[in-house]
Each structure stands twice: as C-alpha cells, then as structure tokens.
ROMILO-748449 format. One record per residue (C-alpha): x, y, z; residue in three letters. Coordinates in steps of 0.25 Angstrom, whole numbers, padded with zeros to 4 digits, always signed. Layout:
<atoms>
XYZALA;...
</atoms>
This chain:
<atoms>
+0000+0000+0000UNK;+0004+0014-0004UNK;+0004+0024+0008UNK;+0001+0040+0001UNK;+0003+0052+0009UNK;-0006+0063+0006UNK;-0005+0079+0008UNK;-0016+0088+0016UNK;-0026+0091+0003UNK;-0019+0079-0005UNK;-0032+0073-0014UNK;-0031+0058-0013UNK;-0043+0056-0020UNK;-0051+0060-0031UNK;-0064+0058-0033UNK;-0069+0052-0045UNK;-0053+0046-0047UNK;-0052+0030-0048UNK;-0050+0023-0036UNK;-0040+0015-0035UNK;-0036+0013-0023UNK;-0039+0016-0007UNK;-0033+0023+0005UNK;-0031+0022+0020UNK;-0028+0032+0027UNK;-0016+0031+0037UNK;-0015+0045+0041UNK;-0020+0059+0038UNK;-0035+0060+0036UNK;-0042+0062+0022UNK;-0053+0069+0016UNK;-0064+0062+0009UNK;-0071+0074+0001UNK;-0081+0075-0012UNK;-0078+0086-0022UNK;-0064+0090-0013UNK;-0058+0103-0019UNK;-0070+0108-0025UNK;-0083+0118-0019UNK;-0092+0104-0015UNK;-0079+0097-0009UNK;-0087+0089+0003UNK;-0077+0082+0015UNK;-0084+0068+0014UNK;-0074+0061+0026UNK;-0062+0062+0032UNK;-0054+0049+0034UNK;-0040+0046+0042UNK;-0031+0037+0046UNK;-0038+0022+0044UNK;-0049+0026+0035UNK;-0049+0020+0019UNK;-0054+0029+0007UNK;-0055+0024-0007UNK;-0059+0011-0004UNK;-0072+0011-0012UNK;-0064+0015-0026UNK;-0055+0004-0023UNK;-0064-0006-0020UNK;-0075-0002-0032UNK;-0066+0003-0042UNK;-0074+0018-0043UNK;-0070+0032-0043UNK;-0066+0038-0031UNK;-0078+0044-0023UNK;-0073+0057-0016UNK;-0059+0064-0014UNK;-0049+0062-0004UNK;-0042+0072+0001UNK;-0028+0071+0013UNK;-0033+0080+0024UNK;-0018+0078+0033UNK;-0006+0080+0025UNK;+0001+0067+0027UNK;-0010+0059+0026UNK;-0006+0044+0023UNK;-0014+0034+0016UNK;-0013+0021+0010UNK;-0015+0018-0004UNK;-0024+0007-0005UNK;-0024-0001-0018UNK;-0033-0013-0023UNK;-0022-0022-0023UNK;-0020-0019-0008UNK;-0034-0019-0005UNK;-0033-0033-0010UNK;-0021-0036-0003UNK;-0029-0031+0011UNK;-0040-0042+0009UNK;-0027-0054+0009UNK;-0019-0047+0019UNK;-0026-0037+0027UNK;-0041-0041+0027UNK;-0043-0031+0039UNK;-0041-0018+0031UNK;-0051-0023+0021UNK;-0060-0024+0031UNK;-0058-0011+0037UNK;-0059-0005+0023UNK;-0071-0012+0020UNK;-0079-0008+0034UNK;-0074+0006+0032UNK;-0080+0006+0016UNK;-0094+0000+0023UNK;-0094+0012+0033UNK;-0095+0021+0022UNK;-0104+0014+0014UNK;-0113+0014+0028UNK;-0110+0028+0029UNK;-0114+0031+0013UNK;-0127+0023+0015UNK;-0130+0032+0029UNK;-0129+0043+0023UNK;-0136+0038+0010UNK;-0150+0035+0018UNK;-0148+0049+0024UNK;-0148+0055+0013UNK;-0162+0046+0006UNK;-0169+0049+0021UNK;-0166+0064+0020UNK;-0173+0065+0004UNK;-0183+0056+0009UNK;-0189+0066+0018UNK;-0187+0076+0010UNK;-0195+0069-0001UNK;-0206+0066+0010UNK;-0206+0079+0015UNK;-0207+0085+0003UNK;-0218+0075+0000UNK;-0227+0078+0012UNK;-0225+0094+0011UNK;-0219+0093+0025UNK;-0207+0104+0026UNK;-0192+0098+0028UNK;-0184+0099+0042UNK;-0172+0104+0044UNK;-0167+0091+0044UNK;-0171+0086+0032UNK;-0165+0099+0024UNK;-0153+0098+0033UNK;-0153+0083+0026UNK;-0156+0087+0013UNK;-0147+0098+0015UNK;-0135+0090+0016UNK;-0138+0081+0005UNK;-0138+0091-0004UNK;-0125+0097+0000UNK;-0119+0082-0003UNK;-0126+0082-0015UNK;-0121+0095-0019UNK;-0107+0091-0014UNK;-0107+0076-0023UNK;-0112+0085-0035UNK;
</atoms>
C-alpha cells in the first residue's frame, strides 16, 4: 500500500473523476464537500484518523460521488488499490469487515435521511391537499430540502 501525504486545501478528489481506488485516513482530517470551490460548495462530512473514503467507487467501478478535500496539512492517508482490497480479504479479513460495516452506516444514514425527506413532502402534499396552512416545521423541513436540492443542482 502507498502512504500519500496531503497539504492543508490539497484536493484529493474530484467529483465525477473514476474511482480507482480508496483511502484510509492515518492522520490529519479531510473534508467530504459537494461542489467544493464553487458559490454552492456544501461541507457533507469530515472524517479523521481511522475512517475510509472511496470505498463505494472501488467497490462498483462508478464516478467519484463528491470531492475531497485535506483540512490538516500533513494529513496521511493510505492509497488503497483493488488488488490490496483483494489481498485484505486473504490476509486481513478484519479490515474488510470494518470497511464493509462503515460502508453499511452510510448506506443507514442515506436511507435515514432519504425517508426524511419523502415524510416531509408527504405532509406537505397533505397539507396542501386538506387546505390546512404548514407549521414551521414543515417549511423548516421543506426548507432544507430545497437548500440540498439547490446545492446537488
């Protein structure tokens, strides 16, 4: 495995790029961001010392999903490659499994957050349906799913 060492702003990835390989974080902390650099740039996590990105282009051969950006300069993080992958699931059948549990929390986290987001336009269409007026919640909720919208756009 390659170890890289990354500069405070260093872009690590792009979104959109091909993912070839994933990462482990050994120090420093990174930035997970959606349009980084540009007027809609949206901080979407911050992961340290332990935590694995890239994983899901490695494992389905897609695009890259969002940048990444080194937020300590000197941040180190192993270069994960599908060959190593492969070689963890002979030799180190732990990591694979830590890898795979941390790939399920986001997935449990996605589908969270997915639900939220059809309960919220659910009342609002029945709301809207029965002529009753929206609380503040609700355009707090539907709020802030226009704001992601905005920033995915």
């Amino acid at each position: 495995m390659e170890l890289k060492k990354c500069k405070k702003g260093e872009i690590i990835l792009r979104q959109g790029d091909p993912g070839a390989c994933m990462y482990s974080v050994r120090w420093g902390r990174v930035g997970v961001y959606s349009g980084y650099g540009t007027a809609a740039e949206k901080k979407l996590a911050e992961l340290g010392a332990g935590d694995f990105f890239g994983e899901m282009e490695l494992l389905d051969k897609t695009d890259r999903s969002a940048d990444v950006v080194a937020l300590d300069g000197g941040t180190q993080l192993e270069v994960i490659t599908e060959d190593d992958f492969n070689e963890f699931f002979a030799n180190q059948p732990a990591k694979v499994y830590l890898i795979l549990q941390r790939l399920c929390q986001k997935l449990h986290k996605t589908t969270r957050d997915y639900l939220q987001v059809c309960h919220t336009i659910y009342e609002a269409v029945e709301t809207e349906k029965d002529g009753r007026g929206r609380s503040p919640e609700l355009d707090r909720g539907l709020a802030d799913i226009c704001a992601a919208y905005r920033d995915q756009a």
